[in-house]
N, C-alpha and C positions, 0 to 999 in steps of 0.2 A: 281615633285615627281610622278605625275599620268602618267608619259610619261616611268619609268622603270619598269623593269623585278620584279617581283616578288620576286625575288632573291636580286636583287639590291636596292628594298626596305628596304630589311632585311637585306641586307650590312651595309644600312645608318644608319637606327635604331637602328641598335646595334654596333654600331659603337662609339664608347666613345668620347667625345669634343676633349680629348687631339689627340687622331687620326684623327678625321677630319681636326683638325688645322694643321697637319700635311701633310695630304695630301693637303690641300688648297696651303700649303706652298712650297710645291714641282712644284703644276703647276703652281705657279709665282706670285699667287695673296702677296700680300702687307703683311710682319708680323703685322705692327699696326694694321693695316686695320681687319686683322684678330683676332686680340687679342681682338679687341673691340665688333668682334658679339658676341651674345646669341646663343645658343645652336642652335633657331631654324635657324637661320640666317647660319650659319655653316653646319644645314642638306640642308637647298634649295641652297646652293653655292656650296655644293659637287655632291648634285642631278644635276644642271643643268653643272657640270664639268662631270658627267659619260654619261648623254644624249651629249653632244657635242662630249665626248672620245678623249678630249686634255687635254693636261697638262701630264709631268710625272708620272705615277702610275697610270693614270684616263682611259687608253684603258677597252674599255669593255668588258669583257670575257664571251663568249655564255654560257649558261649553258643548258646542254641535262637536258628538261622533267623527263626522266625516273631518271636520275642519283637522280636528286632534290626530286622524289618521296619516292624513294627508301633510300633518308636519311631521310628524314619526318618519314617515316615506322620506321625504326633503331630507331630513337630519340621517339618516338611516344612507341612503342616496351622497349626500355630500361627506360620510365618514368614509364610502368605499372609495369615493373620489378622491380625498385624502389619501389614504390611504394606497391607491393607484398610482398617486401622483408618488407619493415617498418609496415607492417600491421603485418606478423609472428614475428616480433620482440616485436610490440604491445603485441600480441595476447600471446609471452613466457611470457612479463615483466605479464604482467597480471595474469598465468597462475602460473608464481611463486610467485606472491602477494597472491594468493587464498590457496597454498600451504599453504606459511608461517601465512598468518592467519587462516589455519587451524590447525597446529603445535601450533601454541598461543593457539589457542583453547581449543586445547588437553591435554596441557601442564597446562592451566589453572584447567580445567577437574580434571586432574592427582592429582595438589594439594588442589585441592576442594575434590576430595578423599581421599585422607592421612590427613588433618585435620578434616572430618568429623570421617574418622577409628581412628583418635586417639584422638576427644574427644568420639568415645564410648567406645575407652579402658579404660580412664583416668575415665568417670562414670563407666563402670564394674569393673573398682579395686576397685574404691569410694563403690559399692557396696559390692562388698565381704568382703573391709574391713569391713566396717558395717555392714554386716551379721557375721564377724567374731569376732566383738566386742561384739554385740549381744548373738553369743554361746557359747563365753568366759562367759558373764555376767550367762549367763542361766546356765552350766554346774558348773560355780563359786559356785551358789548356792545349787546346791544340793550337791556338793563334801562337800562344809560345814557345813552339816549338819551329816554326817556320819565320818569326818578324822578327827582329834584331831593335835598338833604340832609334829614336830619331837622327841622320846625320846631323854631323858638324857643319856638311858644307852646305850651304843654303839651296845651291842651284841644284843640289840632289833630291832635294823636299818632293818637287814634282812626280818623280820617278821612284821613292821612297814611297807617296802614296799611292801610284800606279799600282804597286807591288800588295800593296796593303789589301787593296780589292778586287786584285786578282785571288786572294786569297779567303775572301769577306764571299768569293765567290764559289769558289770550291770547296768550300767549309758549310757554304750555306747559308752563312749567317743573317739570321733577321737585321732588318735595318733597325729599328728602334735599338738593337745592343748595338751596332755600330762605333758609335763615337764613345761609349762607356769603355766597350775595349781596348779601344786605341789609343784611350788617352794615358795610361800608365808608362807607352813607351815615347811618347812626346818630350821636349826637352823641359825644361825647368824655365825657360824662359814663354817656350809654347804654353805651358801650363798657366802660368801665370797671367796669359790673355785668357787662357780658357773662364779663368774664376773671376774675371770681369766681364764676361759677357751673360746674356740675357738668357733664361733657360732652355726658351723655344732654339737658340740657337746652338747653344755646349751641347745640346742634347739630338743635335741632329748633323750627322756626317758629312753632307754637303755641306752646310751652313759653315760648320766649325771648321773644314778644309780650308775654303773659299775664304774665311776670316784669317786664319794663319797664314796663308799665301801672301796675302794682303799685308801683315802684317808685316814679314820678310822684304816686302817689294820686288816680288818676283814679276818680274815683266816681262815683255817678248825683249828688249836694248839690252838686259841684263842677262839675258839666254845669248843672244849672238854675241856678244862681248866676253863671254863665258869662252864661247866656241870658238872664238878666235884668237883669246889669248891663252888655251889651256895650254900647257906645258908637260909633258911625260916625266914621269919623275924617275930618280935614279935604280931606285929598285923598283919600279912600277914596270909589267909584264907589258909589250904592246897590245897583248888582246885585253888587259884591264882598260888601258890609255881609248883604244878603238871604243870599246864599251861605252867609256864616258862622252869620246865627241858624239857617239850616237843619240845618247839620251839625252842630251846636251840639243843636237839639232831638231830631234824629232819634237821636244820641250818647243822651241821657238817656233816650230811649225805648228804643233798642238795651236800654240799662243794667238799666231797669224790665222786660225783656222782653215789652215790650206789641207784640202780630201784630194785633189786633182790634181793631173799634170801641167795641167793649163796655168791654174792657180800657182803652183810651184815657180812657173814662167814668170808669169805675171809678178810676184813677189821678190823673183832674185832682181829682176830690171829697174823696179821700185826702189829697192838696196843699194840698188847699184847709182842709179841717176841722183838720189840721196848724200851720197859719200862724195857727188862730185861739189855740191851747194854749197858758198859761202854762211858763216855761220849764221849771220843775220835771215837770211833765206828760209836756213835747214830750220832755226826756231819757227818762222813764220809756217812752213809747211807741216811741223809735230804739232803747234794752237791748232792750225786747221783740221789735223786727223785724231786728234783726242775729245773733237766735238762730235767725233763721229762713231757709230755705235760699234760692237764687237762686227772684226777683229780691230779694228783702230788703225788701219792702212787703207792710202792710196792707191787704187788700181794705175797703171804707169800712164792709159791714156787722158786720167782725171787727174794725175800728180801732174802731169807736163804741162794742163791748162792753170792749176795752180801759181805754178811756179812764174811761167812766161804772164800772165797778169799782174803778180807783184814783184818782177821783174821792168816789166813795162811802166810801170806805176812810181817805183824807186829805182832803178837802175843802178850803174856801181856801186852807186855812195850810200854807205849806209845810215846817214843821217835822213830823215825823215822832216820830210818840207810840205807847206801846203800855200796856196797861192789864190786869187782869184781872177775872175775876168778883166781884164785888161793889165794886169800884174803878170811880170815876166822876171825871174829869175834865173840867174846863169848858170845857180850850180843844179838845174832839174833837166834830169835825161829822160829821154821820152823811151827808146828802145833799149829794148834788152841787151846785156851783154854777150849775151850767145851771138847778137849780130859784132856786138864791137864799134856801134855807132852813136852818134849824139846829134841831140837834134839843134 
């Protein structure tokens, strides 16, 4: 071995047993012979078969210095490269372990934030409710101290709730509690609309008024009919009696939306021209103002054009005829009976 090339050291060495047996067996040594050495036995029979350079395959082939260098360098050269390359491959896998467990991180972060933001929602509702149980209780008490139950009498309701927010106002009270307080002294029949209706509605004071009223049939005919057939009762004081027709009329005026003097005018004449109509008439002129928006009244110089039209149209009779061109029937009056004539 000490007697080759450099090269041919490096031949042997790395030269695998099944090749050396190989080549052994090509310059004529013996198969037994050969199958029985050991590895090392196999490099120093092949080594001294390249130093002699007999046997088939065994000639020895020069090898140029520079050549041998200059792979050394190449192989030397492509291990750093290797090498380089498995370090940046390190250096990504690493670089995207750092990532992702910064993302974990993050992500952690994330929902350590949304559980922290929604147990302080979950205690700020705890607390609101509880402040709003609290202003319920507080405000409870002094409304009951001042509101009485629902009346019996119907035509009271109006003036019953007058009273309610006159007090809703001096108390202060938020509108959103509104209708939650008021509904305990409601009747049992009031209540019972309440728990049929819609929440946006039970739970808002106007809505739920304006449903009850509705409910009752409180109309402006049933305020003046109120007011004009109320009676004093026997142990009833006349300033309790006075009381009632005021709220009673101011009710029907609320109703008519009458603010003015004028209006006031205007509305007693309407009443009044009203009360003179036959019933066929008086129905045709209530179709007419119930198609008509709040307050649901005739002004007197639009009720009289009303009137005298289907007056003029129908005349006495209150059967209803129609007729056409060149058709003449004797029981149709052409003028009204305000004049008292027939055509």
């Amino acid at each position: 071995m000490d007697q080759l090339t450099p090269a041919q050291k490096s031949t042997v060495t790395k030269s695998s047993s099944d090749r050396l047996r190989l080549q052994l067996f090509k310059a004529g040594y013996d198969e037994e012979v050969v199958l029985a050495w050991s590895r090392e036995e196999l490099m120093q029979n092949y080594a001294e078969l390249l130093v002699r350079g007999t046997g088939p395959g065994a000639v020895v082939q020069r090898v140029d210095p520079e050549v041998e260098k200059a792979r050394f360098e190449h192989e030397e050269k492509m291990k750093l490269m290797e090498m380089d390359m498995r370090r940046a491959e390190i250096m990504a896998q690493k670089e995207k372990q750092d990532i992702e467990r910064e993302r974990m991180g993050l992500e952690r972060m994330k929902l350590q934030h949304e559980k922290e933001m929604k147990q302080v929602e979950l205690d700020s509702k705890d607390k609101v409710d509880h402040d709003m149980v609290k202003q319920l209780k507080r405000f409870g008490e002094a409304l009951s101290q001042v509101v009485g139950p629902q009346p019996d009498e119907i035509t009271d309701l109006p003036s019953y709730f007058l009273g309610i927010e006159a007090q809703f106002q001096k108390l202060k009270i938020p509108k959103e509690y509104q209708a939650r307080l008021v509904y305990k002294y409601l009747s049992n029949r009031a209540r019972a609309l309440c728990s049929r209706m819609e929440p946006d509605v039970r739970d808002d004071y106007d809505k739920m008024k304006e449903a009850i009223l509705k409910e009752y049939g409180l109309t402006a005919k049933r305020f003046l009919d109120k007011f004009n057939t109320i009676k004093k009762g026997a142990s009833e004081t006349f300033v309790l009696f006075s009381s009632k027709l005021k709220g009673l009329l101011n009710q029907y005026l609320d109703s008519r939306d009458v603010k003015d003097y004028n209006t006031l005018v205007s509305l007693l004449i309407s009443d009044r021209i009203k009360s003179t109509l036959p019933e066929h008439c008086l129905k045709h002129v209530l179709s007419v103002e119930s198609t008509l928006g709040k307050p649901f009244w005739l002004e007197p110089n639009k009720l009289v054009q009303v009137i005298d039209e289907y007056m003029s149209n129908l005349g006495t009779s209150p059967q209803v005829t129609s007729s056409f061109i060149g058709h003449w029937s004797p029981s149709r009056y052409i003028f009204s009976s305000f004049f008292g004539a027939e055509y």
